[in-house]
C-alpha positions as CSV (number, residue, x, y, z in Angstrom):
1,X,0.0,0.0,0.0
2,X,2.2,2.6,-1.8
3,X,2.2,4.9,-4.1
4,X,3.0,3.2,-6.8
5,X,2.9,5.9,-10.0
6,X,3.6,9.6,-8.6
7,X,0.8,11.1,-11.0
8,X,1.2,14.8,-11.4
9,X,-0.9,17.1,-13.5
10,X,0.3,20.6,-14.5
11,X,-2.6,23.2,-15.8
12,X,-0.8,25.3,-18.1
13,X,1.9,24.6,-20.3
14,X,3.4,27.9,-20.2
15,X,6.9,29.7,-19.3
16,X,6.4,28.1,-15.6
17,X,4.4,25.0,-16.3
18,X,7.0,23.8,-18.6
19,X,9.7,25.1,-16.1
20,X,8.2,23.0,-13.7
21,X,7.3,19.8,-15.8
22,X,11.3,19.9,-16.0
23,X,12.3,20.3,-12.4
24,X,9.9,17.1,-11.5
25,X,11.5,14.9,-14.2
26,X,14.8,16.1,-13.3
27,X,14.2,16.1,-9.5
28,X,12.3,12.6,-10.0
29,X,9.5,13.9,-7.9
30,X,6.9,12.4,-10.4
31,X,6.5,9.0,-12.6
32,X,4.1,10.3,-15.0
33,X,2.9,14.0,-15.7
34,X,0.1,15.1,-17.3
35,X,-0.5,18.7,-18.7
36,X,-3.8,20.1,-19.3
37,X,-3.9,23.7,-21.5
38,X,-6.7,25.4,-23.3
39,X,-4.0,25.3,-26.0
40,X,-4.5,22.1,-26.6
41,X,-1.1,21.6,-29.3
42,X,0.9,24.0,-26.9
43,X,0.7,20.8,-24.4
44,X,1.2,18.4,-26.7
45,X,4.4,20.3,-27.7
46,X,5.5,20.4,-24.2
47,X,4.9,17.2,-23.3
48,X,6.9,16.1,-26.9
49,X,9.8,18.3,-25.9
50,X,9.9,16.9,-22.4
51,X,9.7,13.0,-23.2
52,X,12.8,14.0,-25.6
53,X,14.9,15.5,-22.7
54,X,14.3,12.5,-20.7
55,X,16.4,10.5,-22.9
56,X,19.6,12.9,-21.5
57,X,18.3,12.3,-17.8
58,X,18.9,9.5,-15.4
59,X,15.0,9.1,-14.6
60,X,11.8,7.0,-16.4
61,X,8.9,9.9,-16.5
62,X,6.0,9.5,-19.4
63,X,4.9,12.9,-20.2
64,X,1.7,13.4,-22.1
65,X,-0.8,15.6,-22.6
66,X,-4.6,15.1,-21.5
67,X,-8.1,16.4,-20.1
68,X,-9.5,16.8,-16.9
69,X,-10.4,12.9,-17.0
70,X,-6.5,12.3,-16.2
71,X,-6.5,13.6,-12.9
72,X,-9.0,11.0,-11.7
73,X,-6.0,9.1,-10.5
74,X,-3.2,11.8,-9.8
75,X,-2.3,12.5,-6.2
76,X,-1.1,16.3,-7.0
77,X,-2.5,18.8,-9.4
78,X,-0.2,21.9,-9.9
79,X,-2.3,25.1,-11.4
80,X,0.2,27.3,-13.5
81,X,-2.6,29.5,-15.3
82,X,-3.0,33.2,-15.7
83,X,-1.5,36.1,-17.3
84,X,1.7,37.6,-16.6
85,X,1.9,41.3,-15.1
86,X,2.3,44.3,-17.9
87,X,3.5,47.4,-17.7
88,X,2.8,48.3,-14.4
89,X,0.3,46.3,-13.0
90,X,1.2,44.6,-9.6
91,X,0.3,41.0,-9.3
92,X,-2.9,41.8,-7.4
93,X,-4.0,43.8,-10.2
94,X,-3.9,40.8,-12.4
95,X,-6.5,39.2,-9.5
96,X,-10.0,40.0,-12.3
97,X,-8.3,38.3,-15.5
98,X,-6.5,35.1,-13.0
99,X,-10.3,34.7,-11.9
100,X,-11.5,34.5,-15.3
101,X,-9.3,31.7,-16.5
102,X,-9.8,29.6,-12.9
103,X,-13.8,29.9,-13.2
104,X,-13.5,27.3,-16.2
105,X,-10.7,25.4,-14.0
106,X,-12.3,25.4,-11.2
107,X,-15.5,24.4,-12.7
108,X,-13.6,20.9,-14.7
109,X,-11.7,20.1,-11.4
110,X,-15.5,19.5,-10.1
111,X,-16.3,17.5,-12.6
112,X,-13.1,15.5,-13.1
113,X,-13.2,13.1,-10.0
114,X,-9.2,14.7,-9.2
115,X,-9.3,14.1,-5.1
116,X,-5.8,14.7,-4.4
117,X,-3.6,18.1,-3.2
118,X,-3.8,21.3,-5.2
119,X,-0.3,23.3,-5.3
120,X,-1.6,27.0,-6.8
121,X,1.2,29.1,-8.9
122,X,-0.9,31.5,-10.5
123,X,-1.2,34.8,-9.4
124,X,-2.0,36.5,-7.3
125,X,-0.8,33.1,-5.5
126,X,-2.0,33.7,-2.3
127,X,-5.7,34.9,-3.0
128,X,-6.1,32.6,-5.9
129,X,-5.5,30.1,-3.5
130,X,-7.9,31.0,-1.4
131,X,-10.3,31.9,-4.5
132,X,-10.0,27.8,-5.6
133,X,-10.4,26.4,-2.2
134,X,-13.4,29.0,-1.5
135,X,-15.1,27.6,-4.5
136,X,-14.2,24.6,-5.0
137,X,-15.5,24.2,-1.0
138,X,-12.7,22.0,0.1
139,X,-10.7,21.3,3.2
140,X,-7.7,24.7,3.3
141,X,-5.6,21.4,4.2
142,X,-5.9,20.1,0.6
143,X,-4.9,23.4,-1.7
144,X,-1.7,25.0,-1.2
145,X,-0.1,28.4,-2.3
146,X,3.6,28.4,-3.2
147,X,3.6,31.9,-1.3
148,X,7.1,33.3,-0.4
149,X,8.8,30.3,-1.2
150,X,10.1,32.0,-4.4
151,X,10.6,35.4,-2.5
152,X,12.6,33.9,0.0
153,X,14.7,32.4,-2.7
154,X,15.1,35.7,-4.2
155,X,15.9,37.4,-0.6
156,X,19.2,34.9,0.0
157,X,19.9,35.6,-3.3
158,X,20.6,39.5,-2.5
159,X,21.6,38.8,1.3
160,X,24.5,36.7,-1.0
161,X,25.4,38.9,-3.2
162,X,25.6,42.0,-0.7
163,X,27.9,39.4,2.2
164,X,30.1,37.7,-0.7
165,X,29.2,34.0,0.7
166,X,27.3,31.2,-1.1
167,X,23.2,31.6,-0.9
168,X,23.3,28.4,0.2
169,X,24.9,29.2,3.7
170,X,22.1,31.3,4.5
171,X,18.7,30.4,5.7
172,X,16.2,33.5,5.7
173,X,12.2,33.5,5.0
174,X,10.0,36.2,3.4
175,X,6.8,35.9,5.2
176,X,2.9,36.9,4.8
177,X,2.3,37.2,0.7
178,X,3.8,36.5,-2.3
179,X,3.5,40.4,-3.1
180,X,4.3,43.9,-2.5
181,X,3.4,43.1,1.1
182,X,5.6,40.4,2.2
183,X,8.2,41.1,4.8
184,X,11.6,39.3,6.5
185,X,11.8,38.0,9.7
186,X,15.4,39.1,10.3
187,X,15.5,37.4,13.7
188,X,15.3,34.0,12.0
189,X,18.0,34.9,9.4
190,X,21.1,32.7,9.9
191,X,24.7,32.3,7.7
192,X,26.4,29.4,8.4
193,X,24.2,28.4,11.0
194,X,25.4,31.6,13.2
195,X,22.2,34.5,13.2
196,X,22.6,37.2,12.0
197,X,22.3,39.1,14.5
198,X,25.3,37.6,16.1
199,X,27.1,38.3,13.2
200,X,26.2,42.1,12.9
201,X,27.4,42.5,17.1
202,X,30.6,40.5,16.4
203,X,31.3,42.1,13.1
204,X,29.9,45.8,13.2
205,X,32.1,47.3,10.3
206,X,31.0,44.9,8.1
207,X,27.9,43.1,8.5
208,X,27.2,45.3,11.4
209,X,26.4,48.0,8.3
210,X,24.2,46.0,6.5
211,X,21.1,47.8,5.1
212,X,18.4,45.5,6.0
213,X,15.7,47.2,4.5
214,X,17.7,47.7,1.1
215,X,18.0,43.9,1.2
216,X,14.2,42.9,2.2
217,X,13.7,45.3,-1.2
218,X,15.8,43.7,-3.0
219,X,14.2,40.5,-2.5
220,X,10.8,41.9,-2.8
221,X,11.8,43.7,-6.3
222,X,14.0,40.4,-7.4
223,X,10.8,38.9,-9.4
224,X,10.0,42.7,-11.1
225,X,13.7,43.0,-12.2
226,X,13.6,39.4,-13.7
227,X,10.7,40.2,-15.2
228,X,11.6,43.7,-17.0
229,X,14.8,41.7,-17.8
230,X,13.2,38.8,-19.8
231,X,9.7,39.7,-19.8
232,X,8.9,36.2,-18.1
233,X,10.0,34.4,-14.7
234,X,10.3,30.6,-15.2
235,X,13.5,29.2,-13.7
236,X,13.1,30.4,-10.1
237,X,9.6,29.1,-9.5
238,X,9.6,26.0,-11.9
239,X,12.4,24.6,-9.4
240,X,10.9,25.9,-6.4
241,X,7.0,24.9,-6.6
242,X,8.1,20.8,-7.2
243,X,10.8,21.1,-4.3
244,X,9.2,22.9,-1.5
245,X,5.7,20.8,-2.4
246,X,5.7,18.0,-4.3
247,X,8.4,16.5,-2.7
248,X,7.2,17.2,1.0
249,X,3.8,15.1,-0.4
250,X,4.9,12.6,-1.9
251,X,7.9,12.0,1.2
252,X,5.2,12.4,3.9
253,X,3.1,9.5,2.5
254,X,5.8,7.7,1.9
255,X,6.5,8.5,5.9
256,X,3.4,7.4,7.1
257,X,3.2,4.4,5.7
258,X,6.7,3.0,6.3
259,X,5.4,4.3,10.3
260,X,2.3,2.3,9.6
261,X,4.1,-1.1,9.9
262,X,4.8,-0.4,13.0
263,X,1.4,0.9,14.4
264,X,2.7,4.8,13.9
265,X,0.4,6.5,12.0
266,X,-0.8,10.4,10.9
267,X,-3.9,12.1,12.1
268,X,-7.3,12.1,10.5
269,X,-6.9,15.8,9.9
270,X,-3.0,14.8,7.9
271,X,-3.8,16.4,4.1
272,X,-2.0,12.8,3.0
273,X,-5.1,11.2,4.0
274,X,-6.2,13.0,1.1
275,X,-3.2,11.4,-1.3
276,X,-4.6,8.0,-0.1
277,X,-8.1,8.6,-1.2
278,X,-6.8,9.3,-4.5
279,X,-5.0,6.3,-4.5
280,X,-8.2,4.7,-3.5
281,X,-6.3,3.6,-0.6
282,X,-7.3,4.1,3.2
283,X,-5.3,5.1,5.7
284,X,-6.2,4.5,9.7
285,X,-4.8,7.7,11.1
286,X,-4.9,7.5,14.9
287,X,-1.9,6.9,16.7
288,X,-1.7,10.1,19.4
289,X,2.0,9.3,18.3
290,X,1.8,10.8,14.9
291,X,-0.8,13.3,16.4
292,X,2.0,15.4,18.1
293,X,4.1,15.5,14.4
294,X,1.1,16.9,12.6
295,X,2.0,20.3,13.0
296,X,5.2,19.1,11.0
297,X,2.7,18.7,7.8
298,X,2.8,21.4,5.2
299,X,1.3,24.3,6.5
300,X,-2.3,25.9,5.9
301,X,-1.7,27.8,2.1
């Protein structure tokens, strides 16, 4: 009682929804993908170009494109719809024509029999999020936002290239939405596993001068200046929406049922109940055990 085929469908076969068709195949988050696009070639295209590539990668992923009738059986559905910002709108002020696209969406996930996670890209991620679980009427637990996870990339990024030391030594979080109102919680920000505020006492003519506002803008503009740049943003958040999600889903089942053998199992209220029923496999979540982890599940979007 596994997961057997890590089924993923991607709703737009765009900039990002290609991006991120990649990252699973190359990660190896996902045995079979599955992308759905009003343009109905564009994701047969996509799904052509990315069957090809997996002929240069050490990984077995079959890559088609399909209808709402395919997600019957996948455990994750990633929603990369919606327009792109232009000139300059914000994201929120592409909320009306986001909404537009999603009513359709919405409307075929109903009808599709798809009873697994939602991970939301499009934009304005936060209230579309909110806007697909509001009318689609499900559990919050079961529809995610990729939020700040790109922000925060974006945020070590400058933090990096303002210190001279590898991104990748610092651990610091954008928090609250994936917009103009975001913010850093500095107190949390570490390099090299030392905080930063440690590091700004102990070192005051160097990191002790540290604009800390010109960095949280940074961070905040990185998406903008990629944007005016390229006139698209595809890298960043097709790497990050398959790693900070589909991985944590897909890991977390796996979790639970190796705990099952041994009588250790999630709560009722675990959203990987929900990757079981689409499975159409029960899971008897009720050891007080597993109870205390639950607050280690993915957060509410």
């Amino acid at each position: 009682m596994s997961i057997s085929n890590r089924k993923v469908v991607i709703v737009g076969a765009g900039h990002v929804g290609s991006h991120v068709g990649y990252a699973l195949i190359s990660q190896s988050l996902a045995d079979e993908i599955v992308y759905i696009d009003s343009d109905h070639a564009k994701a047969v295209a996509q799904a052509f170009d990315l069957t090809d590539a997996t002929n240069y990668l050490p990984v077995r992923t079959k890559v088609t494109a399909g209808d709402y009738s395919d997600a019957k059986d996948a455990q994750i559905m990633i929603i990369s719809a919606g327009p792109l910002p232009t000139g300059n709108q914000t994201r929120m002020d592409t909320l009306g024509q986001t909404i537009a696209i999603l009513k359709d969406v919405t409307k075929s996930i109903k009808e599709s029999g798809f009873d697994g996670i939602i991970v939301n890209i499009s934009n304005p991620a936060d209230v579309i999020t909110h806007y697909i679980q509001h009318t689609l009427n499900w559990a919050p637990e079961r529809i995610f936002s990729t939020s700040t996870t790109l922000d925060s990339a974006r945020l070590r990024r400058a933090i990096a290239q303002e210190i001279g030391i590898d991104q990748k030594s610092i651990t610091a979080y954008a928090l609250g939405e994936h917009g103009e109102s975001q913010m850093v919680a500095w107190s949390a920000v570490t390099i090299a596993g030392k905080p930063l505020s440690q590091w700004r006492e102990e070192y005051p003519d160097t990191f002790g001068k540290l604009d800390l506002d010109a960095l949280a803008d940074a961070g905040r503009e990185g998406g903008w200046t990629i944007l005016r740049g390229k006139q698209c943003t595809e890298f960043g958040i097709g790497a990050s929406a398959p790693s900070s999600t589909t991985r944590t889903v897909f890991f977390r089942f796996l979790f639970c049922w190796t705990a099952n053998t041994v009588s250790t199992m999630c709560t009722p209220a675990c959203p990987l109940s929900w990757v079981a029923t689409a499975s159409q496999r029960s899971l008897s979540c009720t050891s007080p055990r597993r109870s205390r982890r639950s607050s280690t599940h993915p957060a509410r979007p």
